[in-house]
C-alpha positions in Angstrom: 87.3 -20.5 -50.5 86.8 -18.9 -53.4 85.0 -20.7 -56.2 85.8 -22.2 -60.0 83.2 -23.3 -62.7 85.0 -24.7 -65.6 83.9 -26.1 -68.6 85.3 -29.2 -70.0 85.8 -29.4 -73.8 88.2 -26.7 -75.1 88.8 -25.8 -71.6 90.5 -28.3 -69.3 90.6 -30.9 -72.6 91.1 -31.2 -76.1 88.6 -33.6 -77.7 87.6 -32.0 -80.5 88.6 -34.8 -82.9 86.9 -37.3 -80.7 83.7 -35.1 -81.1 84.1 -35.2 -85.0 84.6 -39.0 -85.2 81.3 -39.8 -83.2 79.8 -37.1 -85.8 80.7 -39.0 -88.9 79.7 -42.5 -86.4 76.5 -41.2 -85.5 75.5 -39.3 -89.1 77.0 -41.7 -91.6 78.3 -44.7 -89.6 82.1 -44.5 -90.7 84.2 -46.2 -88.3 86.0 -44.3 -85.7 89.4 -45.5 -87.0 88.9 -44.2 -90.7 90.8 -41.4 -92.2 90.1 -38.1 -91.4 90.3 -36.0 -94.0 91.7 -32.8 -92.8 89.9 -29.9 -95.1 86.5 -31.2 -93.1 87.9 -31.4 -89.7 89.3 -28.1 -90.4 85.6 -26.5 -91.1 84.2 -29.1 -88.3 86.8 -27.1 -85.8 86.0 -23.5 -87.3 82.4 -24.0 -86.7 82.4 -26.3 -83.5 81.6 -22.7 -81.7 78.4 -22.8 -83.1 77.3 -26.1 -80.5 76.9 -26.5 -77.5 74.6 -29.2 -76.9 75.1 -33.2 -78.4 72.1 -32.8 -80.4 73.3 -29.7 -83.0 76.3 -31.6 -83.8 73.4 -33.0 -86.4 73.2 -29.5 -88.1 76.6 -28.6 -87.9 77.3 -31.7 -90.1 74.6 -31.2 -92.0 75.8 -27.5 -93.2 79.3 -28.9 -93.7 78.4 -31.2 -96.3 77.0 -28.3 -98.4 80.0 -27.6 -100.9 78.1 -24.7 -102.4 78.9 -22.6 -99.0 81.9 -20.3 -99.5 81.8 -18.2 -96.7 81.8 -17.8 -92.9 78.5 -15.4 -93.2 76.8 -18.4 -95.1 77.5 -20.9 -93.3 76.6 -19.3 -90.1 72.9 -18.4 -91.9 72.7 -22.2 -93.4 73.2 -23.0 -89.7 70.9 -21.1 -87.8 68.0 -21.6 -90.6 67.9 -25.6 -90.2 68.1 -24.1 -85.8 64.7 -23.1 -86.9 63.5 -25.6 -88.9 64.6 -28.5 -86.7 63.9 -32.8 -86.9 63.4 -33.6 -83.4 63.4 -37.1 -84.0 66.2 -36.7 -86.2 68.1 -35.0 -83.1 66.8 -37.8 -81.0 68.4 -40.4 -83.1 71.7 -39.2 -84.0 72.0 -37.7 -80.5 71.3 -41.5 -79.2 74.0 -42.8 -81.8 76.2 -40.6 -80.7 76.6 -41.3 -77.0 76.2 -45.1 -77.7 79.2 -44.7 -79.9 80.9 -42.6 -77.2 80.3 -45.2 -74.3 81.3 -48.4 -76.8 84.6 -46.3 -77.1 84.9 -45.9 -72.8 84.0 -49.2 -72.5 87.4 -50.0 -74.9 89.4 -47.9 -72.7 91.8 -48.4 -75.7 94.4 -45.8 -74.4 96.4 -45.9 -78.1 93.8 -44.7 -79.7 92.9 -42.2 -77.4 96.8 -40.9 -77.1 95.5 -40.4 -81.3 92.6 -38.1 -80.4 92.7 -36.4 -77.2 95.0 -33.7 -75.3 95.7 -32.6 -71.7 95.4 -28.6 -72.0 97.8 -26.5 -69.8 95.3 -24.8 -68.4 94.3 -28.7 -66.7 97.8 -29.0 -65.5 98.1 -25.5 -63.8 94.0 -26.1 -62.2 95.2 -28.9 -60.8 98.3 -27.5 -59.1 95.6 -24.9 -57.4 92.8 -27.6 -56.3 94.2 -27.3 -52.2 93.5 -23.7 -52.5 90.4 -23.3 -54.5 86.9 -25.1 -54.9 87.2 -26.6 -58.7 84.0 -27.7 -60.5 83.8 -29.1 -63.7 80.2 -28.1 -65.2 79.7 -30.4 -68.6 77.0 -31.4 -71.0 79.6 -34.5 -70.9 78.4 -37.7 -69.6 80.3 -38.1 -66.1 81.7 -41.4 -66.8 83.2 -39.8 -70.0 84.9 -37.2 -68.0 86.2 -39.6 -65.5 87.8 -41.5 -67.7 89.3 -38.7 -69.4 90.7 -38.0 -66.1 92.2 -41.4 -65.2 93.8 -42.2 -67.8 95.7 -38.4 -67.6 96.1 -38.7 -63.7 93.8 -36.4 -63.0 91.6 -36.4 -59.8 90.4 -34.2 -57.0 87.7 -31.9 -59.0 84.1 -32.2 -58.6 82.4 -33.3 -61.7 78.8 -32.2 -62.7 78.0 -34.2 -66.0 74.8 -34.6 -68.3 72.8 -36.8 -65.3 73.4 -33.9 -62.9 72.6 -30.8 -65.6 69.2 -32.8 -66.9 67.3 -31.0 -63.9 68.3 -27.5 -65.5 68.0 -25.5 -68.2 71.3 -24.4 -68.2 74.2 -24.3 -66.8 73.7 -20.7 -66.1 70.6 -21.7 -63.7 72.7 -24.4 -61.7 75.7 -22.1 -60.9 73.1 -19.5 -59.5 71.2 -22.4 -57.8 74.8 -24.1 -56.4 76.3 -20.7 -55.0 73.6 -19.7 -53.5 73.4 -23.3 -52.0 76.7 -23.4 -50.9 77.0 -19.5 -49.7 79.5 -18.7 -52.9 81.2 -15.2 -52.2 83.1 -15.4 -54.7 83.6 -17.3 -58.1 84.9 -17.4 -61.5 83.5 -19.5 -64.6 85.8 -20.1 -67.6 84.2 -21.6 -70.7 84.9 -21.5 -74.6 81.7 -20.9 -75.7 80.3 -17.3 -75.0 76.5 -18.8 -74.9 77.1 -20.3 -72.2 79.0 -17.3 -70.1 76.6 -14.6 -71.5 73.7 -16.4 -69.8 75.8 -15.8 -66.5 76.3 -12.7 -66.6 74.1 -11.2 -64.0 75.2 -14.1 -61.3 76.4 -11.8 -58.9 79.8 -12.2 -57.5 80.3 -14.3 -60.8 82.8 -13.4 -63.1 82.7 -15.0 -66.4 85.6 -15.4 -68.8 86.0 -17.0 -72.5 88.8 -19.4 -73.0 90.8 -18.0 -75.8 92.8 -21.2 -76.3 89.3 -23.1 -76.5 86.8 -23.2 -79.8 85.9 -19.8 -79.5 84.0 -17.8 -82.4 85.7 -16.7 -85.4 85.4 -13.0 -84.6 86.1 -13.4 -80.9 88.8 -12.8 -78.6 88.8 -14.9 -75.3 91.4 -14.6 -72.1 94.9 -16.3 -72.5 95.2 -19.2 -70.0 98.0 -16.9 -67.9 95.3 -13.8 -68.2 93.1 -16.7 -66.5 95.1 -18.0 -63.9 96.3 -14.3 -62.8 93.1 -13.2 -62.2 92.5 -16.2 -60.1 95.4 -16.0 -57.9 94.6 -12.3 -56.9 92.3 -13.6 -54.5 
């Protein structure tokens, strides 16, 4: 059976306005229910392509509150300077507030609000139309419960789930698809993700092909797969 790593985020789910309200929670403690104000979840979602871990959502806020940055080439630089010059303890901390405001809101299961924030993608409904006939994994820097939830409350069930508890043991997620096909004998498999970072470091996994979800948050100058470009590839096998 052939094989399918997907990412969560972008990919299967749309949460990237979930991911901005934990940012403000975390960075400035401003309730989750307060008005977004749509110029900066505009530049949150041009530049969410830039993270890829919990912990840089920290800089990414950081740079946004700059007003003196006018353009996409200073922004990027502003970014990857404070990469370099990075708080640990700082990360630490807001990386802590973060989840703790992220499980306070699974713990509220409060499905109204989540109708507010979150979105099924396409690409979830057509995956899970194919789970008889292909092995689907769901690799995520997301804590598990998180993605469960997700998952419930849209009906969804019958993929496997590797979270943040199952990832801490590897440096990337790069290093536990080599380490799980080769475990499991993978002849064949695909990984679809929104964030080139992530598939680059795949790229010599052989028998792995990697693709970039063009309907995800992919980078400014990039052009990813459609989800029907996806899904035909796929169902050559």
């Amino acid at each position: 059976m052939v094989t399918i790593f997907t990412d969560f985020d972008g990919v299967l789910f749309d949460t990237i306005r979930e991911a901005y309200l934990l940012c403000r929670k975390a960075l400035y403690d401003i309730d989750v229910n307060r008005y977004v104000e749509k110029n900066k979840f505009d530049k949150f979602v041009r530049y969410k392509f830039l993270v890829f871990n919990t912990w840089q959502y920290l800089y990414l806020m950081k740079v946004l509150s700059d007003k003196h940055i006018k353009s996409d080439n200073e922004f990027v630089e502003n970014y990857r300077y404070l990469m370099k010059t990075r708080d640990f303890q700082e990360e630490k901390n807001f990386e802590q507030a973060y989840l703790e405001a992220k499980q306070k809101l699974v713990k509220e299961n409060n499905v109204l609000f989540y109708e507010k924030i979150e979105r099924k993608m396409p690409f979830c409904d057509i995956l899970y139309d194919l789970k008889d006939k292909f092995d689907i994994i769901v690799v995520t820097r997301n804590n598990k419960f998180d993605v469960e939830a997700k998952f419930r409350r849209h009906l969804v069930n019958g993929f496997k789930i590797y979270g943040k508890e199952e990832l801490s043991n590897y440096r990337s997620k790069a290093e536990f698809i080599a380490e799980y096909m080769n475990k499991h004998n993978v002849k064949k498999a695909y990984f679809i993700d929104d964030n080139s970072h992530n598939l680059r470091s795949c790229l010599e996994i052989p028998n792995l092909k990697c693709m970039l979800a063009g309907w995800g948050n992919i980078g400014i100058n990039e052009r990813g797969y459609k989800v029907e470009e996806v899904i035909n590839t796929i169902c050559k096998e």
